[in-house]
C-alpha positions, 0 to 999 in steps of 0.5 A: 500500500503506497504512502497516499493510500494509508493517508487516506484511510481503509477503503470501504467494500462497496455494498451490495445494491448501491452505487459509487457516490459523487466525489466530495464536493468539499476540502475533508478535514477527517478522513473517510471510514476512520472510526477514530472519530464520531461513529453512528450506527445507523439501521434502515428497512430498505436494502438500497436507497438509504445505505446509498444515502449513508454512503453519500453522506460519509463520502462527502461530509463525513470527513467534517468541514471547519468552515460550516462547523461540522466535525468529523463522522463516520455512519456505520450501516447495520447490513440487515443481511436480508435482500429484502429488507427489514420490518419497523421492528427488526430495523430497531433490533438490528441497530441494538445487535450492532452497536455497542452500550453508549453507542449512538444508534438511528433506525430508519424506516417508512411508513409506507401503505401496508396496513399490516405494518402499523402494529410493528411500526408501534412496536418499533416506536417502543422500543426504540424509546426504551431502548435509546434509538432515535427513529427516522420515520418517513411517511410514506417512504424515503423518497419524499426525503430525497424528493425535499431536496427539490420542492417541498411536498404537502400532499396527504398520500396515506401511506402511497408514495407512487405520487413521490416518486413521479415528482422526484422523476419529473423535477428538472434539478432530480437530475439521473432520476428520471428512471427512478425505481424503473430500471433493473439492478443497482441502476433502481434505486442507487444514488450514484452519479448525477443522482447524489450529486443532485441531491448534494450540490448548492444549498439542497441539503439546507433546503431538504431539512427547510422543507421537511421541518416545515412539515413538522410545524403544519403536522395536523396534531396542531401541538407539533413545532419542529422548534421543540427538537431544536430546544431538546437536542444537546450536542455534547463532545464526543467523549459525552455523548451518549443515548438517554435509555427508557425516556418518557413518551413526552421526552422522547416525542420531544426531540422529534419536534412532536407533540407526545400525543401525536401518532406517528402514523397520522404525521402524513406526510413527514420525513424525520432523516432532517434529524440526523442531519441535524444531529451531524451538524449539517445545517442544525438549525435550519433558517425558515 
């Protein structure tokens, strides 16, 4: 291995189901894949899309940048060793098999229009919170997250994303995603090439987490203000930093910007991936 090679860090195997990333499109002050620095155990119910995502976000941000204020990150994604992904429940139980006591844990999964989901998705909520995992729900699915990138979305789709994901493919600035989830392959639903650049270039990121805090705000439980998770988000340094176990429901709602009596499934539409972006650093306070 030659001298520049060990400077960058261990490379990581590419992941079945995903694309190359888009070069970083900033100078890194860390380097990518070392978990000497912050590392986040991060689980999904997708088996493509989100580890792309995960992927997008290490490869252009994770090595920090002092000029915005982010340090140094590393997603650690919990494979769920299944083609087909996981269920609510199971997304949460992977990530607590994987990471470590004290260890920062997400679990990522949707909402989507199987009926037979909300009792799982429930279940996932609960032990989540006792657990200390914070859930990234997206209602109906991931893609309204990829979709905020670009306009914002107000739609009330009950659990159906085909609407989504026609946006996403007919925006003119979604550039590579006019074949979206039509094509065979990795070629789906991957985020590589003009995919994730789309999604990372200018002020989208900023927009995506704009976008998706006005959700929280026009939630119609009517008590929900994405100001709250603002106030119950602490960034401590990263010999501090650890996951609050068994919060109360009103605690735990708290940091989602939710009121506690606000049902998850109800949060139609919403997409809560702003938050861990928001954990990272990555434009934590978003100007409305």
């Amino acid at each position: 291995m030659s001298k520049k090679q060990q400077e960058r860090g261990p490379r990581r195997a590419r992941r079945r189901g995903t694309d190359a990333s888009p070069p970083a499109l900033r100078r890194p002050v860390g380097s990518y894949g070392d978990k000497s620095q912050r590392v986040i155990y991060v689980a999904t119910e997708g088996s493509r899309t989100e580890p792309a995502y995960l992927d997008l976000l290490n490869k252009a941000l994770g090595g920090g940048d002092e000029e915005k204020g982010i340090a140094a990150f590393y997603l650690e994604y919990c494979h769920p060793g299944h083609p087909n992904g996981l269920r609510p429940s199971e997304v949460v139980q992977q990530v607590r098999a994987k990471a470590g006591p004290g260890e920062e844990m997400w679990a990522l999964f949707d909402r989507d229009a199987k009926d037979s989901r909300d009792a799982d998705i429930r279940k996932a909520f609960k032990i989540a919170r006792e657990s200390g995992v914070q859930v990234a729900l997206s209602h109906p699915s991931f893609e309204l997250w990829l979709l905020l990138h670009f306009k914002q979305w107000s739609s009330q789709e009950n659990g159906d994303d085909t609407k989504v994901k026609d946006q996403l493919r007919r925006h003119p600035d979604a550039k590579g995603f006019q074949d979206y989830d039509k094509a065979s392959g990795r070629r789906g639903k991957g985020l590589g090439g003009p995919r994730g650049q789309s999604l990372l270039v200018e002020q989208r990121p900023r927009d995506a987490i704009r976008n998706a805090r006005k959700l929280v705000d026009s939630c119609s439980h009517g008590d929900c203000s994405a100001k709250q998770a603002d106030h119950a988000r602490e960034l401590k340094p990263a010999s501090e930093r650890r996951q609050a176990a068994a919060l109360s429901v009103e605690e735990y709602a708290r940091q989602s910007g939710h009121a506690a009596g606000c049902d998850p499934l109800k949060r139609d539409p919403s997409s809560d991936v702003w938050r861990l972006l928001a954990a990272l650093g990555i434009e934590t306070r978003a100007k409305q």
